[in-house]
C-alpha positions as CSV (number, residue, x, y, z in Angstrom):
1,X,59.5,126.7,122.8
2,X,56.5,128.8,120.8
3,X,55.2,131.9,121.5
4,X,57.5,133.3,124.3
5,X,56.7,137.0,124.5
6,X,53.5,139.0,122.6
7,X,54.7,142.3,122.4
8,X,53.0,145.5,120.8
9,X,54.3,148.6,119.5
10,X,53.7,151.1,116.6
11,X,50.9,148.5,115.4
12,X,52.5,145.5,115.0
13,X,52.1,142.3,116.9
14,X,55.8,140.5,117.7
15,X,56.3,136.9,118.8
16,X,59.3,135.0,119.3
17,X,59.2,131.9,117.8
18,X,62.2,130.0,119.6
19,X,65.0,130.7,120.5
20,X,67.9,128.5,120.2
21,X,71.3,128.3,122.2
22,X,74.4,127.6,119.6
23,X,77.9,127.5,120.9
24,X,81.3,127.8,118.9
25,X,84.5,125.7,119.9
26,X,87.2,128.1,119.5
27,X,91.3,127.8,121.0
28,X,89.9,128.8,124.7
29,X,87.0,126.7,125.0
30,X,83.3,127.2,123.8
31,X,81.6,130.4,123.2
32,X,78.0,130.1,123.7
33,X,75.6,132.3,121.6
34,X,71.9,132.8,121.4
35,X,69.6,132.6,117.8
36,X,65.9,134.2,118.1
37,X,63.2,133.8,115.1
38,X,60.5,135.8,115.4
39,X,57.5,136.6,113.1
40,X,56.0,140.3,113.2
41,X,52.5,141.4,111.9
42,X,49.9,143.7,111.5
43,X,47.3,141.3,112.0
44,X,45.3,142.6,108.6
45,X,47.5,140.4,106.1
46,X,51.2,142.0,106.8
47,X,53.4,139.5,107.9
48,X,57.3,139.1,108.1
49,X,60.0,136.8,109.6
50,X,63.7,137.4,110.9
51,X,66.3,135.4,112.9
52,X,68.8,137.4,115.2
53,X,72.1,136.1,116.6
54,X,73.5,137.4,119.2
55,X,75.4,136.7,122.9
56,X,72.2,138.4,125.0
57,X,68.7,136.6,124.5
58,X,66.8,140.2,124.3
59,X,69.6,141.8,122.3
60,X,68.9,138.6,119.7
61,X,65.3,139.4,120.0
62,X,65.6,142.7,119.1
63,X,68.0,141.7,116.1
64,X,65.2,139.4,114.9
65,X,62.1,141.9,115.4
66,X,64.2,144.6,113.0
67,X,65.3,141.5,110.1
68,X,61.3,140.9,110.3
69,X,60.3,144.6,110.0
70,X,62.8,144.7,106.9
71,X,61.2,141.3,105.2
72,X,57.2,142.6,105.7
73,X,55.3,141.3,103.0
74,X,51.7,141.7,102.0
75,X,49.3,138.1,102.5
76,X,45.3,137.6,100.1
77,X,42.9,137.1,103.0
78,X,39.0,136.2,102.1
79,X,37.8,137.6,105.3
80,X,39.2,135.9,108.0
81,X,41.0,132.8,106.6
82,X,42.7,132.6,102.9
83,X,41.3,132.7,99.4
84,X,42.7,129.0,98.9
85,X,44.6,125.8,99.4
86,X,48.3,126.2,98.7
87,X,51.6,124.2,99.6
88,X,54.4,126.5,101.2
89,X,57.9,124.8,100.9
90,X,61.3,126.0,101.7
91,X,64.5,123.3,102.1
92,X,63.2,120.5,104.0
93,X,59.9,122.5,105.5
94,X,56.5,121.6,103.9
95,X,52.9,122.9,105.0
96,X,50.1,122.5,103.5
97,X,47.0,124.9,104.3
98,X,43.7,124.7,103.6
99,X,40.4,127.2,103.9
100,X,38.5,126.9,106.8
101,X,34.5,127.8,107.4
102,X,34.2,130.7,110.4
103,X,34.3,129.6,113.9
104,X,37.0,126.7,112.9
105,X,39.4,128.3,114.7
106,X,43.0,128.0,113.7
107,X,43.9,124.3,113.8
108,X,47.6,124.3,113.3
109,X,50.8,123.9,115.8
110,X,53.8,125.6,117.1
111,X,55.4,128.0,114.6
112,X,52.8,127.8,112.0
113,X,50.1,128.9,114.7
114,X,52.8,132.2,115.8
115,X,52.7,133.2,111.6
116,X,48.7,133.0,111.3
117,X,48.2,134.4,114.4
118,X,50.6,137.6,113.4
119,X,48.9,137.5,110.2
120,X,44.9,137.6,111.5
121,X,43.9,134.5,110.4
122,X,41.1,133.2,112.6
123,X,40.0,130.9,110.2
124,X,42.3,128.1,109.1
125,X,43.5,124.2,108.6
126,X,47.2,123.4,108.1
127,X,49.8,120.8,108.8
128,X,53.4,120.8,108.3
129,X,55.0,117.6,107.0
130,X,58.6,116.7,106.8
131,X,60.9,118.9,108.5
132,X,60.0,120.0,112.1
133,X,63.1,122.7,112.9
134,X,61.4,125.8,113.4
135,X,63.0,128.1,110.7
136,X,62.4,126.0,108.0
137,X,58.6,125.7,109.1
138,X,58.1,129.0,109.6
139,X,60.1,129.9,106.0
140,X,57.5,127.5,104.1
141,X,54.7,128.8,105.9
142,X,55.5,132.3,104.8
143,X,56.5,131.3,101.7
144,X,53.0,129.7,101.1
145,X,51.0,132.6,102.5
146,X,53.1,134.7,100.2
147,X,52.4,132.5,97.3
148,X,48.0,133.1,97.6
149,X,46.4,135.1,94.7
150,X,43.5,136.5,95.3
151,X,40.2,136.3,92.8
152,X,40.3,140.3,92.0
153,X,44.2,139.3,90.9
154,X,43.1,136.8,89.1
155,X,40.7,137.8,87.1
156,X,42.8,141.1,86.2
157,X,45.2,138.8,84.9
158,X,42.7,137.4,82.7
159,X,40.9,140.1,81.6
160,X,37.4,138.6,83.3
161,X,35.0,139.4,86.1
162,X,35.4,138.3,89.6
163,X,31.8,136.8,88.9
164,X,33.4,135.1,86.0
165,X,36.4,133.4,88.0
166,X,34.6,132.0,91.0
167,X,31.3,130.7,88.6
């Protein structure tokens, strides 16, 4: 259930995830609620994620879109894909992501696709092993993406040239 609405607004590019039904046995039967992950973006390497609970499906949505505006965090693009391979894991979520030559495309599914798409990445390989529940996918892919150094990081670090670093 990926991707159900592209919305745009003050710049950022919104997508809902999925959205899950969850329902609560209580003395008078069950009480049925609604839990929305969404990822925001810029598109130009500012990403964020949020999950909103609530009894409305648009009211979750909305809950979601603000949690994803509060978690925005900055992502090291080289161009249009990312500086290098890394591993994102969070709980049981793994996905691995690798560089990809321009024109590749983005060759990724579901959840991971929503985050690079969000993010601007046009150019990119990844696959996410193990665990295949949504918010943990989306968790290790933005915790992967958050994890890239880029060379001019690097070699400040160091005390080198970006010439230096990359040979």
């Amino acid at each position: 259930m990926a991707m159900i609405r592209n919305r745009e607004d003050d710049g950022m590019i919104t997508k809902v995830v999925s959205i899950n039904r969850v329902s609560k046995t209580v003395k008078g039967g069950r009480v049925m609620k609604f839990a929305a992950l969404v990822v925001v973006g810029d598109g130009k390497g500012t990403i964020g994620y949020g999950i909103g609970k609530s009894g409305e499906v648009p009211e979750a949505i909305r809950k979601g879109e603000a949690a994803a505006k509060k978690n925005m965090h900055k992502v090291a693009l080289k161009g249009t894909t990312i500086p290098h391979e890394i591993i994102g894991k969070y709980g049981a979520g793994v996905v691995r992501m690798l560089p990809a030559a321009p024109g590749t495309g983005v060759i990724a599914g579901g959840p991971v696709r929503a985050v690079f798409e969000v993010a601007g990445i046009k150019d990119i390989r990844a696959n996410s092993m193990r665990s295949s529940n949504p918010i943990n996918v989306v968790s290790a892919t933005f915790a992967g993406l958050c994890g890239l150094v880029s060379a001019e990081e690097v070699a400040a670090k160091r005390g080198k040239t970006v010439k230096e670093i990359l040979g």
